[in-house]
C-alpha positions in Angstrom: 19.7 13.9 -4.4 21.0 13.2 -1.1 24.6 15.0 -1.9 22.7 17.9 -3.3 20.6 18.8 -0.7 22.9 17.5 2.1 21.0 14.9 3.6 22.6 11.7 5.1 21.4 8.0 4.9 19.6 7.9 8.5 18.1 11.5 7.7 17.0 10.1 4.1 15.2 7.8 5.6 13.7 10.0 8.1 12.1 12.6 5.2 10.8 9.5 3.2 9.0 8.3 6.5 7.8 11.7 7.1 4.7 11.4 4.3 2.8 8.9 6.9 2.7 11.7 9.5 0.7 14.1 7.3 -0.5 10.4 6.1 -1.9 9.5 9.3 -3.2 12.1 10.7 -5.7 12.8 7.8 -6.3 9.6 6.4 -9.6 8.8 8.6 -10.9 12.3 8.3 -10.5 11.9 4.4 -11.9 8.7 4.2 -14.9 9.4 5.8 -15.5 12.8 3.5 -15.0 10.5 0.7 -18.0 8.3 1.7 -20.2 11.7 2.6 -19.8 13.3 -0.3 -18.6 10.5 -3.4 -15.4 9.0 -4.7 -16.0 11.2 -8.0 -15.5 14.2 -6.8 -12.9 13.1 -3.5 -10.4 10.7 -5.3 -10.1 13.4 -8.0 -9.1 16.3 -5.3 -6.6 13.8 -3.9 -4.9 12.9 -7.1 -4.6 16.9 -8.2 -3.3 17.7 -4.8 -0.9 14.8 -4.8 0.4 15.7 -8.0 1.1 19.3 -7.8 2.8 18.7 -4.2 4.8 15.7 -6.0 6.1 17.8 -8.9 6.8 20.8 -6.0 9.7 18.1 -4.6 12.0 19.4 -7.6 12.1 22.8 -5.3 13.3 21.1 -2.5 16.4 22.8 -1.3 17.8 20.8 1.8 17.0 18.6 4.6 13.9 20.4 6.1 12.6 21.6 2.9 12.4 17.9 1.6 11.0 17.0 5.2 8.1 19.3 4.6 6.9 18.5 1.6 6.9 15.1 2.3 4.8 15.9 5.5 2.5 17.4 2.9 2.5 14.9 0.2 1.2 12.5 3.0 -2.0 15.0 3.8 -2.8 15.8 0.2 -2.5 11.8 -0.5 -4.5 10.8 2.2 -7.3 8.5 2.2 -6.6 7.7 -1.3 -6.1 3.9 -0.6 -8.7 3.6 1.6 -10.8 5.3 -0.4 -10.4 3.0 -3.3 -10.5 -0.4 -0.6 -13.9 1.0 0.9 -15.4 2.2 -3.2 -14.4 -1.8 -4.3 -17.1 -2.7 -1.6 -19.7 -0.5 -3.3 -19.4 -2.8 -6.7 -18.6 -6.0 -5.8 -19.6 -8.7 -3.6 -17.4 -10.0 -1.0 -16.9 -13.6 -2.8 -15.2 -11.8 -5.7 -13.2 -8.8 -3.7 -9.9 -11.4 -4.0 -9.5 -10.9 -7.5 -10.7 -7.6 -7.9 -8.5 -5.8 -5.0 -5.5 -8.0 -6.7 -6.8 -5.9 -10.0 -6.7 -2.5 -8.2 -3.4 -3.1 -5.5 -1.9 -4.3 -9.1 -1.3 -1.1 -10.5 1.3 -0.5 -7.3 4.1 -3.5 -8.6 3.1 -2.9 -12.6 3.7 1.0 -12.3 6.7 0.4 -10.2 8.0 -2.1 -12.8 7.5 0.9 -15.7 8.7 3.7 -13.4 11.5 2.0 -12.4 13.4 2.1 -15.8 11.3 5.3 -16.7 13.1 6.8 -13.5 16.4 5.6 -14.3 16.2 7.3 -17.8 14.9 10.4 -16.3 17.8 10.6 -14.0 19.9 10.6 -16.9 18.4 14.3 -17.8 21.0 15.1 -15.0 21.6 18.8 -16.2 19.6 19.5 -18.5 18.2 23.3 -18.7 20.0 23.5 -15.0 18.2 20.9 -13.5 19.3 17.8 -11.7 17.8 14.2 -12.5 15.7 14.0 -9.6 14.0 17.2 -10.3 13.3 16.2 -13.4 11.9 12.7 -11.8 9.6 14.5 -9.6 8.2 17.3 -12.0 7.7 14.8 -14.7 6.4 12.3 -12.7 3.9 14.4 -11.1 2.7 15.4 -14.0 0.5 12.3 -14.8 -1.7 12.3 -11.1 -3.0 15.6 -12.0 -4.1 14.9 -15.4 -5.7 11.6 -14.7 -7.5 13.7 -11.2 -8.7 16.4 -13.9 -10.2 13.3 -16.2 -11.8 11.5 -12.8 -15.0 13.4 -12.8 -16.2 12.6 -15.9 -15.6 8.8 -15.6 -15.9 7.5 -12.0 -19.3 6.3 -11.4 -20.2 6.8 -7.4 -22.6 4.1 -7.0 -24.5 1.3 -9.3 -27.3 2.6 -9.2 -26.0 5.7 -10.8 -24.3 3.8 -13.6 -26.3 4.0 -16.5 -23.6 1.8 -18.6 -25.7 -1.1 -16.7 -28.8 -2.2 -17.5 -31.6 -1.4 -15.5 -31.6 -5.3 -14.4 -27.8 -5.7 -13.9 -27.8 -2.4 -11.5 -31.0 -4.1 -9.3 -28.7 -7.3 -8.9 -26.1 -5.7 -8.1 -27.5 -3.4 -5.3 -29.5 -6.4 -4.3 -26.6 -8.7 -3.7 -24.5 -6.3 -1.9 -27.5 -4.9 0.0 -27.9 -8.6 1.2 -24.5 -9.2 2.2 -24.4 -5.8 4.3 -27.7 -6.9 6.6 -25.4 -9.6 8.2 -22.7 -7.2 9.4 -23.0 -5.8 12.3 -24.3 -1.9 13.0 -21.9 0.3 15.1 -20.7 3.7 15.3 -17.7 5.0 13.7 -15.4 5.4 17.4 -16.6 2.1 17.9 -15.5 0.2 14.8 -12.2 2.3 15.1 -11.2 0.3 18.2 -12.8 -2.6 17.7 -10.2 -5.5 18.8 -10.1 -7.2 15.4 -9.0 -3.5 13.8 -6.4 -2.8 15.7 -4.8 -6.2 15.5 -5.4 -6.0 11.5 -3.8 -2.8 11.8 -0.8 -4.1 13.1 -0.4 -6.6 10.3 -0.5 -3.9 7.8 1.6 -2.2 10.0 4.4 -5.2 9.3 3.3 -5.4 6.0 4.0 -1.9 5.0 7.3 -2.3 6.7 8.1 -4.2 3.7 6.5 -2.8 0.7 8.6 0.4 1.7 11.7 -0.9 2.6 11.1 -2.9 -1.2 10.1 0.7 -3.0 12.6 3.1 -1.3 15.6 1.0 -0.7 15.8 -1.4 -3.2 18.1 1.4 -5.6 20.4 1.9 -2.9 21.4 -1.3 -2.4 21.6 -2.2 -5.8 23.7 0.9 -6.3 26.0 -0.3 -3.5 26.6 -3.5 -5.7 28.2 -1.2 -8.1 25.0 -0.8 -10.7 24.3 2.6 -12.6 21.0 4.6 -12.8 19.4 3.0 -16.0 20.7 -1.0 -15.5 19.4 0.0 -11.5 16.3 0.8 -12.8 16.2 -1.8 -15.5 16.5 -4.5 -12.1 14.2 -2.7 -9.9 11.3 -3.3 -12.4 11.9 -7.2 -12.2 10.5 -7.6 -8.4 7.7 -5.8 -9.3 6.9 -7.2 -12.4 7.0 -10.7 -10.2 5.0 -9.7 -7.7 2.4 -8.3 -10.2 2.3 -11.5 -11.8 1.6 -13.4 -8.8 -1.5 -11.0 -7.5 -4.5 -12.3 -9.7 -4.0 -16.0 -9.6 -3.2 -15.5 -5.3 -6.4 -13.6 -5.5 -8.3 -15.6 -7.1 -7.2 -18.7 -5.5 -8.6 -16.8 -2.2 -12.0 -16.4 -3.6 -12.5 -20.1 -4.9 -11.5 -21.5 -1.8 -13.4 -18.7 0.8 -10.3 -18.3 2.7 -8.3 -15.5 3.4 -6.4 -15.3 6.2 -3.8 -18.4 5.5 -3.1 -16.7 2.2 -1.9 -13.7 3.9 0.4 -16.1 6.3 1.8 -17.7 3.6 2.7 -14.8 1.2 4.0 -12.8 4.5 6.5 -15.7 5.3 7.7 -16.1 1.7 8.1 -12.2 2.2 10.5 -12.5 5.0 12.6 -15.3 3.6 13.1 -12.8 0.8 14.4 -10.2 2.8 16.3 -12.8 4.6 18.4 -13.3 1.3 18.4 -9.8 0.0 20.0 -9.1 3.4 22.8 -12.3 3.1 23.1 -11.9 -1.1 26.6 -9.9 -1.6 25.8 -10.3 -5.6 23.2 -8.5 -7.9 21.8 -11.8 -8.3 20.8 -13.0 -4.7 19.7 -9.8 -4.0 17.4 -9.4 -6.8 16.1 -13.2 -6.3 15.4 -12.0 -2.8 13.9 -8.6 -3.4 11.7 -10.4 -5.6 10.5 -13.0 -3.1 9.8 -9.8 -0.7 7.9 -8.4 -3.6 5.8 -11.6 -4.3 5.0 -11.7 -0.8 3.9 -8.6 0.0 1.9 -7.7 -2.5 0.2 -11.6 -2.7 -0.8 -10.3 1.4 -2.2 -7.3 0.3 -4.6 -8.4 -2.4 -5.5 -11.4 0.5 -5.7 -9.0 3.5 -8.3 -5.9 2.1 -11.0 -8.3 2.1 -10.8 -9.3 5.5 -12.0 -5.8 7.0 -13.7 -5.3 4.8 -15.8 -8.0 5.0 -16.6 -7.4 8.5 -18.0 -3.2 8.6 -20.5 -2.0 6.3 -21.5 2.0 5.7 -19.6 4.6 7.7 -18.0 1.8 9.8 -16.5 0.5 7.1 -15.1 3.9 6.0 -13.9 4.6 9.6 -12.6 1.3 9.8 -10.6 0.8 6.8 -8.8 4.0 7.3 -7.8 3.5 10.9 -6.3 0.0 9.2 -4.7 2.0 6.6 -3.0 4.6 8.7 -1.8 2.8 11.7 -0.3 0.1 9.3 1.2 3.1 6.9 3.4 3.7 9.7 5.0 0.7 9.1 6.0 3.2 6.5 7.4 5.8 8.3 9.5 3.1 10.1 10.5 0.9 7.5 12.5 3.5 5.5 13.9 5.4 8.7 15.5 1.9 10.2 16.7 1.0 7.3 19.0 4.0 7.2 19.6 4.2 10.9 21.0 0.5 10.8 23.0 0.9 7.7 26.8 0.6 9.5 30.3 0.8 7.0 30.8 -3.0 7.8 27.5 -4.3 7.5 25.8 -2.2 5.5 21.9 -2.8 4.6 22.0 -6.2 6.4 20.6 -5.3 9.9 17.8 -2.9 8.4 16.9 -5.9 5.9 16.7 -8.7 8.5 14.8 -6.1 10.5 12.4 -6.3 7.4 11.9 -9.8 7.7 11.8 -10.4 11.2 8.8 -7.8 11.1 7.1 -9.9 7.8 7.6 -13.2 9.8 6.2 -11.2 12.6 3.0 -10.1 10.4 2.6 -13.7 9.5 2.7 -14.8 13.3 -0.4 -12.0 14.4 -2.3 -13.1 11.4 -2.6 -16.9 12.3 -3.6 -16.0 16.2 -5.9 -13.5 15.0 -7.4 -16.3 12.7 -7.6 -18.9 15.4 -9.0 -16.1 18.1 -12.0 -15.6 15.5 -12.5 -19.0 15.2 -13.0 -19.3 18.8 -15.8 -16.6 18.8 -17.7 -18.3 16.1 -17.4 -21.5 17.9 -18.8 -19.8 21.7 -21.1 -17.9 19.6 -22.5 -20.9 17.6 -23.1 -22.9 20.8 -24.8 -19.7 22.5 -27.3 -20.0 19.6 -27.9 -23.6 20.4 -28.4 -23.3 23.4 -30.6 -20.7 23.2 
């Protein structure tokens, strides 16, 4: 694609980056439509839109082109994510959200691990009826977000009470439980939970975070293809991180939920992260790299299925919509500079070695912000506890 439409490495990475601009901007907006007026209806606009933009990426032409319709992939995906993270907390109870955000974030490695090789045979089409391999890539691979959107409304259920596949008893418990565990968060307005200390410091370990899951999901070809491997066998490798890190989600997730903790999980998986893209960065074989690529995976995607719960956990209602967007789109700009520095420190002698220790130095990073943040809220249960006392 990049010969085709004249694009260089460093611009490459600019256009991929792009999507969290229109990402950004629209992601709190959309978020909090999707809690006014239900995920039935909101998740299935998103997933049309998305669709018929991704497809629209075969008519990209050159640099600018490519530019813009990432731009607008990022508004029409928007709030997506966060839409889904903020509708888990409508059905479950927080003592369970380890394992069941590991179920949802799961669907990121496993359908990277099938698109992967899927792409790979795709861009073999290279030609066919006068189009190139990516354009067949994007159209059929847009294909799928619309159809699912168009099947949505029919099968998302907005609320347990409105979910008549429960009993009448099961949807009282339910409501009950998580009604319970929402009366000992805190009220506030929206503005208010958007700069609320403990967001913005989450947000910036998403922001590392994301740093990582896109340098792993747009990068990962290239540098295999540097090592000299073809489209399918590329693709056929780049499903084996994935797979990895989908394997490890559940168990890390559960694990989190047994034990009531959260935050050293996310520590833990973020610094197995950066080793990873420590030895994808020294590896000068297919094998290192993939052995590191794969640690990155496991690690990032063990945080994610750690880290949801945690702000989750801690705004209810509108708040909480507000809230887990603003996490979600500051930290999705992780995206927008993952890919770009990437490409903008890839040098002839070097190659993809500075942009993937920048990776890990800003996993290792992630992990660092996560433990202070953890012993900062211990400290303000501790003053707060001995206020009660006293009092």
């Amino acid at each position: 694609m990049k010969p085709a439409l004249g694009i260089s490495e460093a611009w490459f990475g600019l256009s991929t980056g792009a999507f969290f601009l229109g990402y950004f901007l629209f992601e709190i907006p959309s978020n909090l439509l999707l809690h006014r007026f239900g995920a039935r209806r909101w998740i299935s606009r998103i997933m049309i839109s998305w669709g018929i933009v991704s497809a629209g990426m075969a008519l990209a032409v050159g640099p600018w082109s490519l530019t813009g319709l990432r731009i607008l992939l990022g508004v029409a995906e928007a709030g997506f994510f966060p839409g889904m993270i903020l509708y888990l907390t409508y059905w479950f109870p927080a003592r369970t959200r380890g394992r069941m955000t590991a179920l949802f974030v799961a669907a990121i490695p496993i359908s990277s691990a099938i698109g992967a090789p899927v792409s790979g045979f795709l861009l073999a089409l290279n030609g066919r009826y006068g189009l190139a391999g990516w354009q067949w890539l994007f159209l059929l691979e847009g294909i799928p977000a619309v159809l699912v959107g168009l099947i949505v409304p029919f099968y998302l259920t907005n609320r347990p009470a409105e979910a008549k596949w429960l009993s009448a008893d099961e949807r009282q418990w339910l409501q009950t439980t998580l009604d319970s565990e929402a009366e000992t968060k805190p009220h506030m307005p929206v503005l208010a939970a958007l700069f609320q200390p403990s967001i913005l410091w989450l947000s910036a370990v998403y922001f590392c975070l994301m740093v990582g899951l896109y340098t792993l999901s747009f990068w990962m070809p290239s540098v295999l293809k540097e090592l000299g491997l073809g489209a399918v066998p590329r693709g056929l490798v780049s499903g084996i991180p994935f797979a990895a890190g989908a394997i490890i989600m559940f168990p890390w997730g559960l694990h989190s939920d047994r034990t009531g903790e959260r935050e050293w999980h996310v520590v833990i998986a973020m610094i197995v992260g950066a080793v990873g893209a420590g030895v994808a960065a020294i590896g000068s074989d297919v094998t290192v790299v993939t052995i590191g690529f794969t640690l990155l995976s496991i690690g990032v995607f063990a945080a994610m299925c750690t880290f949801w719960p945690i702000p989750s956990a801690r705004l209810k209602g509108t708040a909480a919509a507000g809230g887990i967007a603003m996490v979600n789109s500051i930290g999705n700009l992780g995206g927008f500079l993952g890919p770009y520095l990437i490409g903008g420190l890839k040098t002839p002698r070097f190659g993809f070695m500075l942009g993937l220790l920048a990776t890990a130095l800003f996993m290792a990073l992630g992990a660092v912000v996560v433990a202070l943040t953890r012993q900062d809220q211990l400290r303000l249960a501790q003053l707060s506890a001995a206020g009660e006392s006293r009092a």
